[in-house]
C-alpha angles and dihedrals in degrees: 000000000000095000084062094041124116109207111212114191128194128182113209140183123195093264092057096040101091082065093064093085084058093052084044092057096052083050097053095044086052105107109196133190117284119286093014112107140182133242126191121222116189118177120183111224087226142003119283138107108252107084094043085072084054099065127101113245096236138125088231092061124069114186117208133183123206135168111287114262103140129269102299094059086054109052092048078054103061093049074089088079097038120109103154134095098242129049121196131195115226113160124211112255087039129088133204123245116240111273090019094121104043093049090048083060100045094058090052101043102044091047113047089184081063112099099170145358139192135192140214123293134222119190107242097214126206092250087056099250117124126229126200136203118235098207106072112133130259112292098264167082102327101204123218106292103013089108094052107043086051088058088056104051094039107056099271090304117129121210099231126053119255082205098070093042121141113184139160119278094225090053096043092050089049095067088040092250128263116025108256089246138139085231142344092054089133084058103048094050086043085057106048087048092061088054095074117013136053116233137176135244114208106196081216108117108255101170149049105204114196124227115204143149085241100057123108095240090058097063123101090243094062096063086044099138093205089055099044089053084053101046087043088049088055097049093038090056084040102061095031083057077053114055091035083065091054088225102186118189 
């Protein structure tokens, strides 16, 4: 039933495609609630053939291709397919942690003032061993703002991570989903978010995220400071349009 779906969406490009069986597997290891269910939904940033082989070959999982236009594009691009109340961010080199999905639901459904809510990270590295970071913030409610006055203070950098994030389809589609950015896309809708609506941060680990030559982050244009100015600039004037509306969910 499409009211108790969770709606996971994952943007993929062919190099990242072989690490699909591996988001599949933490899927498929998630237990919900009775009754709730999950839906995959996998949408390729371009046209080839190299991801499609790459699918699991399951009625829970709907693969899309769409004109390449980063992550961002594609993830708003697959909303199409969304029905259910929750959506939930699970890139596609990444894996969830056992019990990530059913903790994501329980905030949400037992607080209606909740919008959003992210989890704690651990780095997947390539030899396989995992690394954590010792400054995430207390287990608990995040208020309106906290997120982005943090960014700003901190270089840009906010203090939860937009990967792990689990929010409510109506409020997502509200602020016409991920930011149409190079990068930072995650952030910016993190941020505005956090604008205006309260969310919630769990120090139990959510999310397995991936470290490898072939990410985006990884690339010499992401660290390209005249871009990032300009990315930070967009989000920055975004979220400041925002909370001068006084936009409540």
């Amino acid at each position: 039933m499409a009211d108790r779906r969770i709606d996971v969406i994952t943007a993929v490009h062919a190099p990242a495609a072989p690490y699909l069986a591996d988001a599949y597997k933490s899927l498929c290891a998630q237990e919900l609630p009775d009754g709730w269910e999950w839906h995959w939904i996998i949408q390729e940033d371009g046209y080839g053939d190299a991801v499609r082989p790459h699918v699991p070959e399951d009625p829970r999982v709907t693969f899309h291709q769409g004109r390449p236009g980063g992550p961002g594009v594609a993830r708003t691009m697959a909303l199409a397919y969304a029905s259910g109340p929750y959506v939930k961010v699970l890139d596609a080199d990444d894996q969830l942690t056992e019990g990530a999905l059913s903790r994501d639901l329980a905030l949400l459904e037992n607080d209606p003032t909740l919008g959003w809510a992210t989890s704690r990270v651990l780095d997947l590295l390539p030899d396989g061993s995992t690394a954590g970071f010792d400054q995430d913030p207390d287990d608990g409610p995040l208020a309106k703002g906290v997120v982005v006055e943090h960014w700003k203070a901190h270089n840009f950098r906010a203090q939860v991570h937009p990967a792990t994030l689990f929010v409510r389809r109506d409020l997502l589609l509200a602020l016409g989903g991920w930011m149409a950015l190079p990068a930072s896309e995650d952030t910016g809708l993190l941020l505005s978010l956090n604008t205006i609506s309260p969310g919630y941060f769990t120090r139990e680990y959510g999310l397995l995220y991936r470290k490898w030559p072939g990410q985006a982050t990884a690339q010499a244009s992401h660290t390209d400071e005249a871009e990032r100015e300009a990315r930070m600039a967009v989000v920055a004037e975004r979220v400041r349009q925002l909370a001068g509306f006084r936009w409540r969910a």
